[in-house]
C-alpha positions in Angstrom: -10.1 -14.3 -14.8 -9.1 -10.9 -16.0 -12.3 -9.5 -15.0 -12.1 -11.1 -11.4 -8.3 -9.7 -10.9 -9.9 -6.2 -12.2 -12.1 -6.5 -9.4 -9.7 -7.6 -6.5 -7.4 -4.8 -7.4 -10.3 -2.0 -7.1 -11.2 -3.4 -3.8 -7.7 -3.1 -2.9 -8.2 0.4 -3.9 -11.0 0.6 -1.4 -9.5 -0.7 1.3 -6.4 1.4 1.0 -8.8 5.0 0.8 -10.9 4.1 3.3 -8.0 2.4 5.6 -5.9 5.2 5.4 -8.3 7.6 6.0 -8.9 6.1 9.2 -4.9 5.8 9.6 -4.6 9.0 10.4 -7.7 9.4 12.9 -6.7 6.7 14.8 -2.8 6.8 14.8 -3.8 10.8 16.5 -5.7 9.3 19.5 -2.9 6.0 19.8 -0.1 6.1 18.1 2.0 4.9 14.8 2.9 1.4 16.1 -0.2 0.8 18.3 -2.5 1.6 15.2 -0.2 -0.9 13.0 -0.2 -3.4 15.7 -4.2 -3.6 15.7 -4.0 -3.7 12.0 -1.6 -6.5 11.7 -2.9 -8.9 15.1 -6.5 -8.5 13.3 -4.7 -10.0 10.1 -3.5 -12.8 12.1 -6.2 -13.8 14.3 -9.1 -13.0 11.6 -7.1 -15.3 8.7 -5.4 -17.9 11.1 -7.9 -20.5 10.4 -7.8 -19.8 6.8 -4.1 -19.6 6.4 -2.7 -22.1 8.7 -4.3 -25.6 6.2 -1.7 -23.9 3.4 1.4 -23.8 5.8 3.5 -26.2 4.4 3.5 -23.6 1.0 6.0 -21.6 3.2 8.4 -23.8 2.4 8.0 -24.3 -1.3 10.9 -23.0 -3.0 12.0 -19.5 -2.3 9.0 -19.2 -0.7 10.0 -18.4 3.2 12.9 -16.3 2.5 10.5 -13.7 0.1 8.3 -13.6 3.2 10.9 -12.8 5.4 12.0 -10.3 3.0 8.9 -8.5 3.0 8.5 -8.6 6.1 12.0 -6.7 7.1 11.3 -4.4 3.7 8.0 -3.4 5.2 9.5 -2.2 8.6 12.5 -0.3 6.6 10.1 1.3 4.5 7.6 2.4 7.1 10.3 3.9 8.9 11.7 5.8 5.7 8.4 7.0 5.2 8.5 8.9 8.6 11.6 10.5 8.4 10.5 11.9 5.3 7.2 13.5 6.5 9.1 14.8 9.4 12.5 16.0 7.8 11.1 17.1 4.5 8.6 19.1 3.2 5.3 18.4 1.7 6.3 19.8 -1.5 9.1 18.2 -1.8 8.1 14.7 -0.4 4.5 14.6 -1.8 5.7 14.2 -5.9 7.8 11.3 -4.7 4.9 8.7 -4.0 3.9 8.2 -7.2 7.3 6.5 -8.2 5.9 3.2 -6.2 4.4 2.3 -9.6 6.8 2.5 -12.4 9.1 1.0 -10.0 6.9 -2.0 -9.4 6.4 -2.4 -13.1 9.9 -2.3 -13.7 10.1 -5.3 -11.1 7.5 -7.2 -13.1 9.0 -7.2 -16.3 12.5 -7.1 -15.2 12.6 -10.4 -12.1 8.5 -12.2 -13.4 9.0 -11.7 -16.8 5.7 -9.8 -17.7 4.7 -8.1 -20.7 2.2 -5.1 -21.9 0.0 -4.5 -24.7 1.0 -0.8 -26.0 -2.4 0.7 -24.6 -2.0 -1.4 -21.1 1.4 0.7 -21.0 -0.1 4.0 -21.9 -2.9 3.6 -19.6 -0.4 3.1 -16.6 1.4 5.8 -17.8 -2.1 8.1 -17.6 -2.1 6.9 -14.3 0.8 7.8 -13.2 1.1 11.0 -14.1 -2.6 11.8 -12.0 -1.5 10.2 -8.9 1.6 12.6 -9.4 -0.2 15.2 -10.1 -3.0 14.6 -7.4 -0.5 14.3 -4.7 1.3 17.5 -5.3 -0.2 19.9 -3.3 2.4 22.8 -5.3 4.2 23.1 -8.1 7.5 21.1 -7.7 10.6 22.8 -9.4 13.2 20.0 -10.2 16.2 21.3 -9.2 19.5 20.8 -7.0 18.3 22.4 -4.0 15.2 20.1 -3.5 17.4 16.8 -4.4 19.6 17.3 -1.7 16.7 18.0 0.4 16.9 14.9 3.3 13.3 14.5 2.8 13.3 14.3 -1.1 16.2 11.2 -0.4 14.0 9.7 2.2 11.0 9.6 0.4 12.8 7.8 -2.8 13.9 5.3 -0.4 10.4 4.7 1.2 9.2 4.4 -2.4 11.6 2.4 -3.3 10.8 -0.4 -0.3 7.2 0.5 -0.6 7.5 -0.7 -4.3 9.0 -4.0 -2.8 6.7 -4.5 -0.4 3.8 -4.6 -3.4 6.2 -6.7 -5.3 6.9 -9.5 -2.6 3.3 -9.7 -1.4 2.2 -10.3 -5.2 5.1 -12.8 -5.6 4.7 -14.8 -3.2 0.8 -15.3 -3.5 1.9 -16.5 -7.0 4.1 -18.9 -5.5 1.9 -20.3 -2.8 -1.3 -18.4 -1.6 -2.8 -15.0 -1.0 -4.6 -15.9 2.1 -0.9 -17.5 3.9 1.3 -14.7 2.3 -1.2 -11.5 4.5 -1.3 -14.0 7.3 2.2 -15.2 7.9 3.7 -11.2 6.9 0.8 -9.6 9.5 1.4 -12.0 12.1 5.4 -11.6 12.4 4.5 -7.7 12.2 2.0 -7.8 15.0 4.9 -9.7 17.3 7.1 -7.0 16.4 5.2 -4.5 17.4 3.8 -6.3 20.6 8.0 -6.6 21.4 8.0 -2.9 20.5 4.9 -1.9 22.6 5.8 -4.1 25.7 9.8 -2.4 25.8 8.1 1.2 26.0 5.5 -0.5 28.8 2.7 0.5 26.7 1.1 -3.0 26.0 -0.4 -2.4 29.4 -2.9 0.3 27.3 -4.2 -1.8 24.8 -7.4 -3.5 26.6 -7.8 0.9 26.9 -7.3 2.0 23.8 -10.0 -1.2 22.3 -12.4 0.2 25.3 -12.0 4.1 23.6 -12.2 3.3 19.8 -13.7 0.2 19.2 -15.2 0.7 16.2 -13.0 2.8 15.0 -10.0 0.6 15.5 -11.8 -2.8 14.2 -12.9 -0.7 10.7 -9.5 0.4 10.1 -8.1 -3.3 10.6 -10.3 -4.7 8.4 -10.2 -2.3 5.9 -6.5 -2.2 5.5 -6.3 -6.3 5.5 -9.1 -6.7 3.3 -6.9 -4.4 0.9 -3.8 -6.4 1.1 -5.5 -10.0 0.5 -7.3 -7.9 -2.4 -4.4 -7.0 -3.2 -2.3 -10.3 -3.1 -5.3 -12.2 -5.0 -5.5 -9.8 -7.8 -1.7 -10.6 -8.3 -2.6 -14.5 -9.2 -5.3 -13.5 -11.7 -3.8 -10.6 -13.7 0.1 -9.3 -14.2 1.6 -7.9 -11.0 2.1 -4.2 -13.1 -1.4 -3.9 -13.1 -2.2 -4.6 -10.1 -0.4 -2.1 -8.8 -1.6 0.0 -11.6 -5.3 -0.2 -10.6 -4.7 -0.2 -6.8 -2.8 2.2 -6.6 -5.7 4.7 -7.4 -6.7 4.5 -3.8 -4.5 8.1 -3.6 -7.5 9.6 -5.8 -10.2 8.0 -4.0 -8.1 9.1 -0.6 -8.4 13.0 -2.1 -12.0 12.6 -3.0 -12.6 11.2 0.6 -11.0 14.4 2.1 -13.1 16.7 -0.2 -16.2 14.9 1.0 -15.7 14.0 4.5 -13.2 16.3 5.8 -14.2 19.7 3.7 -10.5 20.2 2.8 -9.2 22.3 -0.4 -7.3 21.3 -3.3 -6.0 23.1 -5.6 -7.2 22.3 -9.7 -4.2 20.2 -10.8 -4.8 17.6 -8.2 -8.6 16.9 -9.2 -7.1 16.7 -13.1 -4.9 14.5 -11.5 -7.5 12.3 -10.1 -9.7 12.3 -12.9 -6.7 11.2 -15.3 -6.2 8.4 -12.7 -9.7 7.6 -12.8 -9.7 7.3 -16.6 -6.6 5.2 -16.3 -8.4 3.2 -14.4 -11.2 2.7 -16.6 -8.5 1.9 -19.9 -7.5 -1.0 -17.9 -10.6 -2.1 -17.0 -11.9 -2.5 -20.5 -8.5 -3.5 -22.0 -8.5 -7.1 -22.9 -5.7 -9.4 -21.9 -3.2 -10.5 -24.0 
């Protein structure tokens, strides 16, 4: 079962590089809401007949309520996230992802009661510190002039709901069902953002917008939901920590993909940064469970 959540979690990773790499292609040709309307209605329609036999799990326990949170944490984060890429700088903003992790693990221990072997804590740590270092594109000076920066707060805030987001989905797959938890969370968020798109009378380009991208569109959809049900399986089969651990490598994977497809530069602490999340990775992978 170890083995299997292993697995889950580095197609996760996958999904998340590839998905997000087509983020950005599409969102340029459609928009920010449009692109995470086509993501989430995909969710909906493509796992509705999967989902919907496991309904009644909504209301077991707590169940509904951590789905509503998620969804509401995922809307606050997403918007946080934008303010801080257009308020802030890069150099400031970028160093500021990688706190999604030990924030998540925190959660774990702290609200699910997990526990780590020593060398499942040091390779998350490893981790950590390459996704840090392969998302800084200069060298960050901590000091009192970048913490006041607006996009420095923002940032922590979008990591900080980012972090709940991961959290929630995980939980609530353990309490009821991977396959429900993606459905019922992607199918409020497409209805959001159909309300969204139909108040700004741009619903009316969406039949368009399929016609233009087609492929483009349907890829980044099912990559990105294909991560998250990766993602929220994992969860049932191996701690919630990592999970998040081992998913959260798609940030390497994403810089590899821009080297390779997109011919862009980085400088040498970000590839030691994703080769020390790579071999984080690979600790995890081999480390028995407890």
């Amino acid at each position: 079962m170890y083995s299997a959540g292993i697995l889950l979690a580095i197609a996760a990773l996958i999904g998340w590089a590839s998905g997000d790499f087509m983020i950005q292609r599409v969102t340029r040709h459609i928009g920010t809401i449009k692109a995470l309307f086509f993501i989430a209605a995909v969710g909906a329609i493509g796992l509705a007949p999967f989902a919907l036999p496991h309904f009644n799990e909504m209301f077991v326990g707590n169940n509904l309520l951590i789905l509503i949170l998620a969804v509401c944490i995922t809307f606050f984060a997403a918007v946080f996230d934008f303010d801080a890429l257009h308020d802030g700088k890069l150099a400031v903003v970028e160093p500021v992802i990688g706190l999604e992790l030990p924030i998540v693990v925190l959660l774990s221990i702290i609200f699910r009661g997990e526990s780590l072997t020593l060398l499942q804590v040091l390779a998350i740590i490893v981790i950590f510190v390459g996704i840090t270092l392969a998302v800084t594109q200069r060298k960050f000076h901590w000091h009192r002039r970048i913490i006041l920066e607006k996009g420095f707060v923002y940032a922590g805030i979008g990591a900080v709901g980012m972090a709940l987001t991961n959290f929630l989905y995980a939980v609530s797959s353990q309490d009821s069902s991977a396959i429900f938890t993606v459905w019922f969370i992607h199918t409020i968020i497409a209805l959001v953002c159909l309300i969204i798109l139909v108040r700004r009378r741009a619903a009316r380009t969406i039949l368009d917008d399929i016609k233009k991208y087609p492929v483009l569109i349907l890829a980044m959809a099912a990559a990105d939901n294909v991560a998250w049900l990766a993602y929220s399986s994992a969860s049932t089969y191996i701690p919630i920590s990592i999970t998040t651990a081992v998913s959260e490598n798609y940030i390497a994977l994403a810089l590899i993909l821009g080297v390779v497809v997109n011919h862009e530069k980085f400088r040498k602490h970000q590839y030691a940064g994703a080769a020390l999340a790579i071999i984080g990775l690979t600790m995890l992978a081999f480390i028995s469970p407890q």
